[in-house]
Every structure is written in C-alpha cells, then in structure tokens.
C-alpha positions as CSV (number, residue, x, y, z in Angstrom):
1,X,66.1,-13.1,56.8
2,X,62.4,-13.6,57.7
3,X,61.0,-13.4,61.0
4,X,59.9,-16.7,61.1
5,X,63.6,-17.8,60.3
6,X,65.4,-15.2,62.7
7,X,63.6,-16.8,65.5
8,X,64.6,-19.6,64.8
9,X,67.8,-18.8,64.5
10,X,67.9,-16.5,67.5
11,X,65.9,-18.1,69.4
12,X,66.8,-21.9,69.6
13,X,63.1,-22.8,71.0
14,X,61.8,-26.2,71.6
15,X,58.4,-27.1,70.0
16,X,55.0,-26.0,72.3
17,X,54.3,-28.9,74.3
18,X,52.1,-31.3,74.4
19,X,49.5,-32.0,77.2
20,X,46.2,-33.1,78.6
21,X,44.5,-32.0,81.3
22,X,45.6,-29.8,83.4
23,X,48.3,-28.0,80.9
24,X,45.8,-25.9,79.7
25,X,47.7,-27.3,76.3
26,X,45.0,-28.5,74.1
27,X,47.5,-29.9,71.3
28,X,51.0,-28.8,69.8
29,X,50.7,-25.0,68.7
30,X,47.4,-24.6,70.6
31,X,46.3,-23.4,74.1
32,X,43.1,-23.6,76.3
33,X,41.9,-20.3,77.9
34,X,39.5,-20.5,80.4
35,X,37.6,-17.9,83.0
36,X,35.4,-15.0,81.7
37,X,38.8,-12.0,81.9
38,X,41.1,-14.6,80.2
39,X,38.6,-15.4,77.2
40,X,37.3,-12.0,76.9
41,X,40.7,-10.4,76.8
42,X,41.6,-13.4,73.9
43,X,38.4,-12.9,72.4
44,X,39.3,-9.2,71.8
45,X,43.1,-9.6,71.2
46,X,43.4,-8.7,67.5
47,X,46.6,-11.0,67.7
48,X,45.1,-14.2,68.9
49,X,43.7,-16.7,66.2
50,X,40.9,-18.3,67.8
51,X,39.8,-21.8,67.0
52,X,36.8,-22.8,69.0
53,X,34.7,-21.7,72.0
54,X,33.0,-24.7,74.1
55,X,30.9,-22.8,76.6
56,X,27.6,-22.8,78.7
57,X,25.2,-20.1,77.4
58,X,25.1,-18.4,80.8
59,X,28.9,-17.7,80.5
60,X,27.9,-16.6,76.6
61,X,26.0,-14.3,78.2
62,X,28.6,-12.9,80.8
63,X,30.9,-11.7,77.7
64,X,28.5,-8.6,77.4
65,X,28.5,-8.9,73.3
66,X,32.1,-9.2,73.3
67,X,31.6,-12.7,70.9
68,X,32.5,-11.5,67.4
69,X,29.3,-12.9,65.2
70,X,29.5,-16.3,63.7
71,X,32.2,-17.3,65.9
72,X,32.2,-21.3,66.3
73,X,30.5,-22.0,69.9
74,X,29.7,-25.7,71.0
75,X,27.6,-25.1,74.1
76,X,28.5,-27.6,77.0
77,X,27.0,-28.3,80.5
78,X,29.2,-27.4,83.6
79,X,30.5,-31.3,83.7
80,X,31.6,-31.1,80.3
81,X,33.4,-28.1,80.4
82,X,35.5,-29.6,83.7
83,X,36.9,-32.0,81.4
84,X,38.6,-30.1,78.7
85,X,40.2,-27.7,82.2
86,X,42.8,-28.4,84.9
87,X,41.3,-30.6,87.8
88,X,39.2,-28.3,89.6
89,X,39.7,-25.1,87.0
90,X,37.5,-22.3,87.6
91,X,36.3,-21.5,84.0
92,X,33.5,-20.4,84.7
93,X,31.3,-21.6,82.0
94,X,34.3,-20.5,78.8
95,X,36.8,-22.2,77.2
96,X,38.1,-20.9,74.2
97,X,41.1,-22.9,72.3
98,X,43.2,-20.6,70.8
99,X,47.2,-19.9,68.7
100,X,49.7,-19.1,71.0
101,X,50.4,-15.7,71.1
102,X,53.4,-14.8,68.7
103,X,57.1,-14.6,70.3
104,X,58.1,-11.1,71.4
105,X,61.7,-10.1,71.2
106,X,63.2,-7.9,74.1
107,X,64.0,-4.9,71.7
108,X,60.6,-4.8,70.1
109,X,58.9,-4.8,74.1
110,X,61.9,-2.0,74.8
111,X,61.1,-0.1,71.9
112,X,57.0,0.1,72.6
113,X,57.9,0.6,76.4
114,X,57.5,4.5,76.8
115,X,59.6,4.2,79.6
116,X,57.9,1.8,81.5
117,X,59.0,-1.2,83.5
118,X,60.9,-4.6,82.2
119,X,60.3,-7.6,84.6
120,X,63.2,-10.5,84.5
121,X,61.8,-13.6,86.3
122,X,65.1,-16.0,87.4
123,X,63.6,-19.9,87.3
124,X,59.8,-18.4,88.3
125,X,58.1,-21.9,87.0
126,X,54.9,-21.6,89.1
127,X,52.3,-20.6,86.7
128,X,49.8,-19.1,89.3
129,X,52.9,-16.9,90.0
130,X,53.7,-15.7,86.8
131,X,50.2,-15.2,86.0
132,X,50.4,-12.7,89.1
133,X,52.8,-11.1,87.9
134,X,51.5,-10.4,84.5
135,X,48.5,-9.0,86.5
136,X,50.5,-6.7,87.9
137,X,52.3,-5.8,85.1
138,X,49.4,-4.7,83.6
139,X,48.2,-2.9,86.5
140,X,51.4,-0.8,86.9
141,X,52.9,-0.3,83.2
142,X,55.4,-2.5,82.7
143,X,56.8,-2.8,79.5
144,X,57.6,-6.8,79.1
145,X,58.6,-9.8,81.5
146,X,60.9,-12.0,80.4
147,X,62.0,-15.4,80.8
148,X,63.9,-17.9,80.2
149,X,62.2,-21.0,77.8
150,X,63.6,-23.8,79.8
151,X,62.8,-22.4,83.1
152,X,59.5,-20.9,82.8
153,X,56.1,-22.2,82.8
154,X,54.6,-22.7,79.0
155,X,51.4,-19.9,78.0
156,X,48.3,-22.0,79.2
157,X,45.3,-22.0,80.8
158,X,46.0,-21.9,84.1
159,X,48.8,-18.6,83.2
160,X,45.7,-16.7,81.4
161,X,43.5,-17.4,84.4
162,X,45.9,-16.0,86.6
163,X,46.8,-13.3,84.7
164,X,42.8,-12.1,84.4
165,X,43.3,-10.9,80.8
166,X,46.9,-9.0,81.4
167,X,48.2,-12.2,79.1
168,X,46.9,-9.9,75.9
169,X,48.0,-7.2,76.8
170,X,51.9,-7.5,78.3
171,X,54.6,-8.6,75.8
172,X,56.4,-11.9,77.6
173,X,59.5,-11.9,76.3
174,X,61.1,-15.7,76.1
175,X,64.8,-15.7,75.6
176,X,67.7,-18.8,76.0
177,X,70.0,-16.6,78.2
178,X,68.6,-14.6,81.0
179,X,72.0,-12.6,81.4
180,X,72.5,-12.0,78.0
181,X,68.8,-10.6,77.8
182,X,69.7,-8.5,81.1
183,X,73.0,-7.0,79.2
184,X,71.1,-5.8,76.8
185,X,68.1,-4.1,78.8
186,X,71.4,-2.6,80.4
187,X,72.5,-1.3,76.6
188,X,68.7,0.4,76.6
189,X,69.6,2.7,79.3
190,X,67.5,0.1,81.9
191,X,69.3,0.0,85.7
192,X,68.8,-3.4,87.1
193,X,67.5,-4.2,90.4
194,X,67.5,-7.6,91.7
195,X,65.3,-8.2,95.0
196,X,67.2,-10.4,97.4
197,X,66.2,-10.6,101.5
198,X,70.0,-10.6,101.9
199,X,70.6,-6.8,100.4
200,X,71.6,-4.0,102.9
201,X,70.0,-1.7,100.8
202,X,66.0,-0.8,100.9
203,X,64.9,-1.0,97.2
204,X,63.4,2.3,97.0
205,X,66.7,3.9,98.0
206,X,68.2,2.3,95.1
207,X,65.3,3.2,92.7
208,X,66.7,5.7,89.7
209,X,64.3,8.6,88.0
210,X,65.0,6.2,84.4
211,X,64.1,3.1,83.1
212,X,64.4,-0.1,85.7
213,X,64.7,-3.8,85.1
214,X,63.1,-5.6,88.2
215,X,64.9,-8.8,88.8
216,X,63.3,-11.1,91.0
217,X,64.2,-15.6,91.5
218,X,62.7,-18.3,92.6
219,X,61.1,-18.6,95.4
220,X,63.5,-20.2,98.1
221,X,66.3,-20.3,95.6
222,X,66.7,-16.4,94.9
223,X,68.3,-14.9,92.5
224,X,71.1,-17.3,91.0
225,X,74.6,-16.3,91.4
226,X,74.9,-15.3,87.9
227,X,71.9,-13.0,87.2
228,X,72.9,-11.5,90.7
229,X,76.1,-10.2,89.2
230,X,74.3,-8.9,86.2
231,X,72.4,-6.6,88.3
232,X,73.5,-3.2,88.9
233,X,72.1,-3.3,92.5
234,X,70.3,-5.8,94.6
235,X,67.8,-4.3,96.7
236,X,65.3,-5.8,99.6
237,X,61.9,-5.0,100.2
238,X,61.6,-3.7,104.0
239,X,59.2,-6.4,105.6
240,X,58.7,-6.8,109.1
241,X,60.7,-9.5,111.6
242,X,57.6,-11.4,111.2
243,X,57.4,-12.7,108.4
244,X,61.1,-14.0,106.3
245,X,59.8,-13.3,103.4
246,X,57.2,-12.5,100.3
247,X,55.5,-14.6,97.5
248,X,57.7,-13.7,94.4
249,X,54.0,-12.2,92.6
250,X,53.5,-10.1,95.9
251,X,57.0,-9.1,95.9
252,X,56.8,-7.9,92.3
253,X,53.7,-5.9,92.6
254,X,55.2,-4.0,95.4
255,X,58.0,-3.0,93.5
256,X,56.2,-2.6,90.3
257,X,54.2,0.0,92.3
258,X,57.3,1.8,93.8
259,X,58.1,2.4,90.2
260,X,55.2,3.4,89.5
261,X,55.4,6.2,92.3
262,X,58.4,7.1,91.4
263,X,57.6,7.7,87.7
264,X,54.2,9.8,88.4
265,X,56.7,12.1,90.5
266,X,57.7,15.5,89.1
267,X,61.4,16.0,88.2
C-alpha cells in the first residue's frame, strides 16, 4: 500500500479546513505563517513547500539571508500585511503561505526519538497553548506531541507563531484515538504520566530513568476519564496553596524539564 493510501486508511482524516482571517488558513491544503522565527524556521524546513512570501522589505531584511534566491516575494506595507493575518497578528512584516507539513505517524516520531520525550495533549484546542508547548518541546527534546484530529487546533498561523519555529522541527503526531495511540507508546517501552491536581503523588517521584509519555487535558476539564486509565501513573505538579493551578503550556514545560533532568543524570 502507498503512504498516501495507508493514511488514508489509517488515518480516517477530515479535509484541511477552510478559513479567512484569523485561521491562519489561507485556502484548503495551505497555511499562513507569520512572525520572523515561524517564517524563518519554514523558510529553512527542507520539508515545507513554500508558495509565496508577501512581506515588507524591512522584515526581508530581518531573515539575515535566510531567503533562498528567486523565491516569489510581493512586498506589502504594514496595513496590507494585517489583512492577510489574524486580527491584531504580530507578523512582523512576513507572511509566507506555505503546504502543510506532511502527517507524522506515532512509530515513525518513536523510532527517530533517541529516547526522548512523547507529549499526549487530551482536548488541548487553544492554539496559543499548543504552540507553547511545541516551544517547549523543542526546547527540552521531546520526541513528538500528539493529538487527536477532532479535538485539536488545525497547523496555522497563529500555532507557528506560538511555537517560534519549534513547528519545523517537532513531529505532531495527529491520530483518531488518543488511547489507542497511548497503548501503543506503552508497547515502545514509554511509561505514561498523566498530570492531574487531584494525584497524591508529586510527578517527579513517579518519574522512571526510561522513556515517558507526558499526558496532560484540558484546561478545567483534565484529563478525561478514559485517557486517565490509560496512564500508568497520574502525577501533580507541587504548586503552592496559592495558586489552584497551571496553564496546561506552563505545566508541560515544567515537566518536560524534569525529564530533561532526569535524563542528563548519570545511572
């Protein structure tokens, strides 16, 4: 079977969608980028097809030479620009249209991981968050995050801008059944952590020396009852009386970190 046909078949996914402004969505099968890191990172991602760049020639100049020669630029004024973004977009004088990245399956990101990191967001549908948490991702090793398609914001604009670049550069792994996808990070040898406020245990006590799946929900909503029970441990994050409780991106780069520690440790 071809690729193209296995994901189909493996997959089930809906078409891209469609959008104006403020989806970042520039039509069916394309995206908008916008911000110097997000366009930049694109710009040098050997697995993006880019289509156009509308810019002003002061944020040309802010890529440092990173524009391949002859690519298509159609330079804009600041006003322009604001209406091909979100409402009030920071783009910062780019914005690149672009292919959506390629779909990632989970045992491709497990099988380029060296060990690091998978990231399981339960119903995370804010985009700034998961842009976060790519960030982080990034910043800390991770091999993948994975989603669910219905329940997870679509790649965009406002994800890449976010994400400062780390869109490129970590696999996001889209899959129809978060628990399925969590049984089989389980058949990898991953142990899986899910953060919950209502855990008696601190997360770093439960933190192995092997590969860990961090499992983090919704904000508000938590972890759902199902993907709970397809943890091997839930785990809290010891905050202070304070405060109840974390941002879901803040929440994973704190963990993603203690992993990080952990794996930089000597056996």
């Amino acid at each position: 079977m071809a690729k193209s046909e296995r994901k189909r078949a493996l997959r089930g996914r809906a078409g891209r969608m469609k959008g104006g402004r403020g989806s970042g969505q520039a039509s069916t099968g394309s995206v908008r980028l916008w911000g110097r890191h997000a366009v930049e990172a694109a710009l040098l991602n050997p697995n993006r097809v880019h289509r156009k760049l509308w810019a002003t020639r002061e944020g040309v100049a802010s890529l440092n030479g990173e524009l391949p020669p002859d690519f298509p630029v159609e330079y804009a004024d600041v006003a322009d620009l604001a209406r091909l973004v979100a409402r009030d977009a920071p783009h910062q004088g780019l914005v690149l249209e672009c292919a959506g990245l390629e779909d990632v399956f989970l045992d491709e990101a497990i099988e380029q991981s060296d060990g690091g990191p998978l990231v399981f967001l339960d119903q995370v549908t804010d985009p700034h968050n998961v842009g976060a948490i790519l960030r982080s991702a990034a910043a800390f090793g991770a091999a993948a995050i994975v989603t669910q398609d219905r329940h997870a914001p679509p790649e965009s604009g406002t994800v890449g801008k976010s994400a400062s670049g780390a869109l490129e550069v970590v696999p996001w792994v889209r899959v129809v059944n978060l628990a399925r996808a969590l049984e089989e990070a389980a058949d990898a040898g991953y142990w899986r952590i899910g953060l919950a406020g209502e855990a008696e245990d601190d997360f770093a006590s439960v933190l192995p020396t092997g590969p860990v799946a961090i499992v983090l929900g919704a904000e508000g909503e938590g972890l759902r009852h199902n993907i709970a029970g397809h943890c091997d441990a839930l785990a809290k994050l010891p905050i202070s009386s304070a405060i109840e409780s974390l941002n879901v991106s803040n929440a994973a780069a704190i963990a993603l970190y203690a992993v990080a520690t952990r794996r930089s440790m000597p056996d």
